[in-house]
BAFI-3210 file (N, C-alpha, C; in Angstrom, 3 decimals, decimal comma, padded with zeros to 6 digits):
// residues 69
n [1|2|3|4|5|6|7|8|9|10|11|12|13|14|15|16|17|18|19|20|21|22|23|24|25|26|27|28|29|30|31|32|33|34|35|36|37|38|39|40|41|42|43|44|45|46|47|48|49|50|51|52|53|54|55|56|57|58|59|60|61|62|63|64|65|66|67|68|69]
n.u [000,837|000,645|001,900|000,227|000,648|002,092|005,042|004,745|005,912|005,942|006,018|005,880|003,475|000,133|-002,446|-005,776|-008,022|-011,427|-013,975|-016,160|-015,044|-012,510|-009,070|-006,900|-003,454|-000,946|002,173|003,272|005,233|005,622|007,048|006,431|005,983|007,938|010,302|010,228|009,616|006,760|005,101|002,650|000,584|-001,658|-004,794|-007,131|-010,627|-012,362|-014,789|-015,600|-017,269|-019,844|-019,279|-016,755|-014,900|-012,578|-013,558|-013,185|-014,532|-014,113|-011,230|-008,791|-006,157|-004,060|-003,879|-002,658|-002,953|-004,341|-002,858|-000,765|-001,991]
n.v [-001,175|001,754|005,238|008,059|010,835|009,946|010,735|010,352|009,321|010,265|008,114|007,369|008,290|007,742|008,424|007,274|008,271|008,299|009,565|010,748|010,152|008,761|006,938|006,490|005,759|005,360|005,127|004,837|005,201|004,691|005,475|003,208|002,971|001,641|002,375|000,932|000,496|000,460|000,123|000,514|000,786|002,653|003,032|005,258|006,241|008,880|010,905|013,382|016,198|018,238|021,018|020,939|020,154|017,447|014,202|012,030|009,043|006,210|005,152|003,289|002,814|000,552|-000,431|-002,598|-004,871|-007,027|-008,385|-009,890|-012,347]
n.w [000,000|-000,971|000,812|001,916|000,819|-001,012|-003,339|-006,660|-009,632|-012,997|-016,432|-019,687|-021,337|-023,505|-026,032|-027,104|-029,170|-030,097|-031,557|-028,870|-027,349|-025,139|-024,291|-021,630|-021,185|-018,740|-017,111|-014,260|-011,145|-007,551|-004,159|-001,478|002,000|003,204|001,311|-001,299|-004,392|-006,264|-009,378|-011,626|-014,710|-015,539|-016,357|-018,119|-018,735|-020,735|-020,877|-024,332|-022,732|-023,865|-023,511|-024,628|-022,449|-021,458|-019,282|-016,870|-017,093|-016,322|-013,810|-013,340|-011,726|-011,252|-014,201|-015,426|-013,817|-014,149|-016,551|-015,167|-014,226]
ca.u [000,000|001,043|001,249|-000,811|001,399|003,555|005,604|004,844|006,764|004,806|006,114|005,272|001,857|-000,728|-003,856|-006,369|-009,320|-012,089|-014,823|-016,067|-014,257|-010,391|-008,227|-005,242|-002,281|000,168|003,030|003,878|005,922|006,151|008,088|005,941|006,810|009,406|011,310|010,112|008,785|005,724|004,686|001,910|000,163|-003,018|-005,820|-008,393|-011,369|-012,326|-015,384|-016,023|-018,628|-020,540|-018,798|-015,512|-013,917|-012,855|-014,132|-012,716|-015,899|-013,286|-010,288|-008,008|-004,613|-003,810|-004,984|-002,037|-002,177|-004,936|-001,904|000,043|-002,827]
ca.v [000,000|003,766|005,917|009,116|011,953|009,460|011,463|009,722|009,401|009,425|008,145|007,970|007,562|007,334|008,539|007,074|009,355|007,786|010,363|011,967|009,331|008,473|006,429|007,725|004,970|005,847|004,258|005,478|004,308|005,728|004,392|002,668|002,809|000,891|002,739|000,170|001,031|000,092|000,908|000,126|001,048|003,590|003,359|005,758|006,125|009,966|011,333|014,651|017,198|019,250|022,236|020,434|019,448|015,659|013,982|010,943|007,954|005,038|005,410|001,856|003,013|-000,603|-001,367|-003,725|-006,374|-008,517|-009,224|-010,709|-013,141]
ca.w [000,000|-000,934|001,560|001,900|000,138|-002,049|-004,497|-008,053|-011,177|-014,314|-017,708|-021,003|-021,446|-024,770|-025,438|-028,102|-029,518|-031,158|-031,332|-027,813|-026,075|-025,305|-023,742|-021,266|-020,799|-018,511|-016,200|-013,045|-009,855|-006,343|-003,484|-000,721|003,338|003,260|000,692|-002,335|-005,381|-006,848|-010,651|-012,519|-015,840|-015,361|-017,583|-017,883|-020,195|-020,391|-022,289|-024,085|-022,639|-024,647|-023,730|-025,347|-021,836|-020,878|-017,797|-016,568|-016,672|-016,151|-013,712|-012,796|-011,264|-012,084|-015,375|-015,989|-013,006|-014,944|-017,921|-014,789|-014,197]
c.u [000,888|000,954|000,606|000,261|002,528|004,017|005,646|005,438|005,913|005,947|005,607|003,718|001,383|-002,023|-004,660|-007,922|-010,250|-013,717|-015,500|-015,531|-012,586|-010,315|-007,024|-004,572|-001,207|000,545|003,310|004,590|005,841|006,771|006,196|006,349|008,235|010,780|011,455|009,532|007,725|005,435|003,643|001,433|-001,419|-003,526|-007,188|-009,445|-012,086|-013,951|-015,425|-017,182|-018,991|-020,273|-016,677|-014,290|-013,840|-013,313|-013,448|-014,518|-015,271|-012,003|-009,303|-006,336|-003,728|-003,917|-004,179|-001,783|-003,317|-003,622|-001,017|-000,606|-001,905]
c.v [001,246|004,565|007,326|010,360|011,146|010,640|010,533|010,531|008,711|009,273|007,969|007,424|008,052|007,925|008,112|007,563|008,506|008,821|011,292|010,678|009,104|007,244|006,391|006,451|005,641|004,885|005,370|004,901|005,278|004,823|004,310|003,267|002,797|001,299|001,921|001,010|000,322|000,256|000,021|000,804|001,792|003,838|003,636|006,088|007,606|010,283|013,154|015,654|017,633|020,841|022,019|020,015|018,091|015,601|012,737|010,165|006,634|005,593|004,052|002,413|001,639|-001,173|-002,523|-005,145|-007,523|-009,100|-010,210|-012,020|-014,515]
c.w [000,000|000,363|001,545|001,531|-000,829|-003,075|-005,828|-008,648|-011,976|-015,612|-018,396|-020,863|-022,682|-024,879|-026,902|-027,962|-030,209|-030,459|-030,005|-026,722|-026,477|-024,179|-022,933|-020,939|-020,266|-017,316|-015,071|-012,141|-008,614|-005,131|-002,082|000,818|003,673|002,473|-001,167|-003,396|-005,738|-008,130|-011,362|-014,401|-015,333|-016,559|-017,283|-019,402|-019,649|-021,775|-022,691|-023,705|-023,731|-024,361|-024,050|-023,875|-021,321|-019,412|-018,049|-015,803|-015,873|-015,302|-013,116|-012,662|-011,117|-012,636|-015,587|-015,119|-013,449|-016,141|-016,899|-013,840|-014,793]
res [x|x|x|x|x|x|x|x|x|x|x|x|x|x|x|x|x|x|x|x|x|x|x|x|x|x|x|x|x|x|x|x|x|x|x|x|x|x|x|x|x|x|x|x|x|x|x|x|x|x|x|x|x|x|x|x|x|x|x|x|x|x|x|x|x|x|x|x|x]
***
């Protein structure tokens, strides 16, 4: 578990558009308690308003620990 002010590191992340919806891919890491790191893959699904700004509908701050299923 994170603790409550972690300092994250984001890298690269992606974003795929397909009409008023997207896709945000991104990696991050932050250190834990103990001094560990952690990092996952964050995937969010965002739509557009009608006054042209995104919203986040979908947010999984670990989209990638089903691939290590």
């Amino acid at each position: 578990m994170l603790p409550a002010g972690a300092a994250f590191t984001y890298g690269a992340h992606q974003v795929v558009v397909s009409g008023d919806i997207a896709l945000h891919l991104m990696k991050w890491s932050a250190p834990d308690s103990q001094g560990n790191y952690t990092s996952a893959l964050s995937v969010a699904v965002l739509r557009r308003q009608a006054d042209g700004l995104w919203k986040i509908v979908i947010d999984h701050p670990f989209g990638d620990q089903v691939m290590a299923i």
